[in-house]
N, C-alpha and C positions, 0 to 999 in steps of 0.2 A: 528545383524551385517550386513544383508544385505541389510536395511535401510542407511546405513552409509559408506556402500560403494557406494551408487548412490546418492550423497544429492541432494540439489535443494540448487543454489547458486546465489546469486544478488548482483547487484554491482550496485553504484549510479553514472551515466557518468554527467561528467561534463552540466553547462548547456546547452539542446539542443529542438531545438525548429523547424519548416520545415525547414528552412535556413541550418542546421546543418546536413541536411541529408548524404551527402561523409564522413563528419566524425562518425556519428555514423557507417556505413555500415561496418565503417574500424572495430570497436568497435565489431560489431558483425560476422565477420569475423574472428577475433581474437580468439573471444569465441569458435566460431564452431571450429575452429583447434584444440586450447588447451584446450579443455575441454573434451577430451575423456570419452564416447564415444556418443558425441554429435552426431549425423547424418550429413554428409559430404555434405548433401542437404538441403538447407534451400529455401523456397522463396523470395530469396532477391528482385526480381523484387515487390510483395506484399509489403514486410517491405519498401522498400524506397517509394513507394505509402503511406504507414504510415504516414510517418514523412512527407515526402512534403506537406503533403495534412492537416497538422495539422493547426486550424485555429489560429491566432496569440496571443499568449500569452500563448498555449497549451504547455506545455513542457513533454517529457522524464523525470523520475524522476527513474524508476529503470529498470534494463535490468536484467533477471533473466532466468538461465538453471535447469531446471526442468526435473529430472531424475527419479520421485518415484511415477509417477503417468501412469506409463504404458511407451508408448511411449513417447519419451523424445520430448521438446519443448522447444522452446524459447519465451519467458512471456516480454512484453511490457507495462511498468504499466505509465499512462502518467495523470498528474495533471495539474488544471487551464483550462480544457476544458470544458467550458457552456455545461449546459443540453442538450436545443435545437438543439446544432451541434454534439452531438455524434450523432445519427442515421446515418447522411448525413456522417462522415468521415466514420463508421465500413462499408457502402453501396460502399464507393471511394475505398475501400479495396476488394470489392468481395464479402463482409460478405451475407448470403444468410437467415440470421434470421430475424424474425419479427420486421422491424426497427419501424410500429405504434405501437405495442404493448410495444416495448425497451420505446420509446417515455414517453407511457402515465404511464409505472411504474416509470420511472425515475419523471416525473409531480409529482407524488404519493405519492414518499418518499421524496422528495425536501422541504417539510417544518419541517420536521423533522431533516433534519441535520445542518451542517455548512458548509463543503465546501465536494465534491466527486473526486473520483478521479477511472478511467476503467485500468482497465486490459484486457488483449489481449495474448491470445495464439496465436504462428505459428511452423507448423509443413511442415515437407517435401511437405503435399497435400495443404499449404495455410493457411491461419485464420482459425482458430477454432473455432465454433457455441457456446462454450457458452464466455460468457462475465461478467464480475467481475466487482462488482461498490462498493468500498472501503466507506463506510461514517464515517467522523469524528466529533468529536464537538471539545469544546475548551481542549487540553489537561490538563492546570494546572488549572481547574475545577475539582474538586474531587468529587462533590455534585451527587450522580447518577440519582439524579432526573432530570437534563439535557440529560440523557439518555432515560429516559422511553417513550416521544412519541414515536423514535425509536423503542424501543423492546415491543410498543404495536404493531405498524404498523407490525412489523414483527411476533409477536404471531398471530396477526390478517388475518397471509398470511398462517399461521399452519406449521412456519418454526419454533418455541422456545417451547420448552416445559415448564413448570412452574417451575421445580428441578432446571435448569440450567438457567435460567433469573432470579431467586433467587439466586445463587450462584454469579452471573454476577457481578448482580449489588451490590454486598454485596463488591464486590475486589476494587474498589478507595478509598485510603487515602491518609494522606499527616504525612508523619513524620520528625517535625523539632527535629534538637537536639540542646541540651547546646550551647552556647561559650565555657565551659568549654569542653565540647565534641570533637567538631570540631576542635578546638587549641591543642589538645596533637595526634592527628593520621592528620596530611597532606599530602598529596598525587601526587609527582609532582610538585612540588609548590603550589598547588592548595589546597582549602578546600568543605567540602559539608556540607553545615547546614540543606539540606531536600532532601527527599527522595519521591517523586510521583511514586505512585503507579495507575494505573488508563488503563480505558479500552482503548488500544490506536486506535483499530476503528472493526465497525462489517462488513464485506462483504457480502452483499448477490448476487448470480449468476441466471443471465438470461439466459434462457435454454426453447426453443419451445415455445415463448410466452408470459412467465411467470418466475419470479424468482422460484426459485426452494429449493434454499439451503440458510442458513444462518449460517456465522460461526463467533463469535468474537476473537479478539484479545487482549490480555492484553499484559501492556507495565509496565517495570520499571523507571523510571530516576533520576539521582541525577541531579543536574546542580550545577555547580561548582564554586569560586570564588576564583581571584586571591588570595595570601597569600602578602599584604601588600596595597589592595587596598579591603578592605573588601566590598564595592561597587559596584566592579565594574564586570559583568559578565565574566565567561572566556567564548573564541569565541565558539562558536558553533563547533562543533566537534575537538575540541583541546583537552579539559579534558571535557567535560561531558562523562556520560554513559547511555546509555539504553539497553534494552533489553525488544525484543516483542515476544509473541508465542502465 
């Protein structure tokens, strides 16, 4: 119960990018007030340093209050930002961690994925020292063999154990059903003839140096299609479903 009374909640703002910065600050302004019992002290001067300094094409993709991990924080997860310019933006920020070291882990794991994406804690005292680097591959690939350089590189860092990188990669599949299936339960208008299942990305965190932790994510989705246009997909977040944990 007392997990669930402090959740960790994330909302995906529109898109924003340095230009965008007055508007998200409103965004996170918002949060701090209504989000009891959010801390009434955030470093805003830090977080709009963030976002101005984001090099162009780097977006905001989710703004996240985070309540269960001690002292409550505000989580800045930002996608489209090249390798070589994280160090230089977490450094425009204050960040006081090992930006050569961030560097050449990032170099490291960089052929192994498809695209990354950081995450960024800020609290009352500023940016946070550790730093989250999201890797994904191609989602509607189920094959986990596009996983395993990954989760060698990272058994290879003494972050996966065997039990659980066996478990891992045992969870992508893809379940199509019938026509006849599909046509007697629709949904909204909408239909789902498949169902991915698959790992939707593993994070591992930079902490003094070195990553430190690795944790993956599984994700579900159906994706959905209009009911009279069997072709045609429905938009993107209209009727599809996922769920990641």
């Amino acid at each position: 119960f007392d997990a669930l009374e402090r959740p960790s909640v994330f909302w995906g703002p529109e898109d924003i990018g340095g230009d965008g910065w007055p508007r998200f600050l409103t965004l996170v302004e918002l949060v701090r007030d209504s989000f009891a019992p959010f801390p009434r002290v955030l470093p805003l001067d830090t977080i709009e340093r963030a976002v101005r300094h984001l090099p162009p094409g780097a977006r905001i993709f989710q703004l996240g209050a985070m309540q269960t991990r001690g002292e409550v924080m505000l989580r800045l997860c930002i996608n489209h930002l090249a390798r070589k310019d994280v160090p230089a933006w977490l450094q425009a920020q204050g960040w006081q961690g090992d930006a050569d070291a961030l560097g050449a882990a990032l170099l490291a794991i960089s052929p192994h994925v498809r695209v990354v994406a950081i995450d960024v804690d800020y609290t009352a005292a500023g940016i946070g020292p550790k730093i989250g680097v999201e890797c994904y591959r191609q989602w509607t690939d189920t094959d986990p063999a596009q996983w395993q350089p990954l989760l060698d590189h990272v058994s290879a860092l003494g972050l996966c154990v065997d039990a659980k990188r066996a478990a891992i990669a045992a969870f992508p599949a893809k379940t199509e059903f019938s026509v006849k299936g599909w046509l007697q339960q629709p949904e909204d208008g909408a239909m789902f003839p498949v169902v991915f299942q698959n790992i939707h990305h593993v994070k591992v965190s930079f902490l003094d140096g070195a990553f430190r932790e690795a944790k993956a994510y599984l994700g579900i989705a159906r994706p959905g299609v209009k009911i009279g246009s069997p072709s045609g997909p429905v938009p993107e977040g209209e009727s599809d479903e996922w769920l990641s944990t």
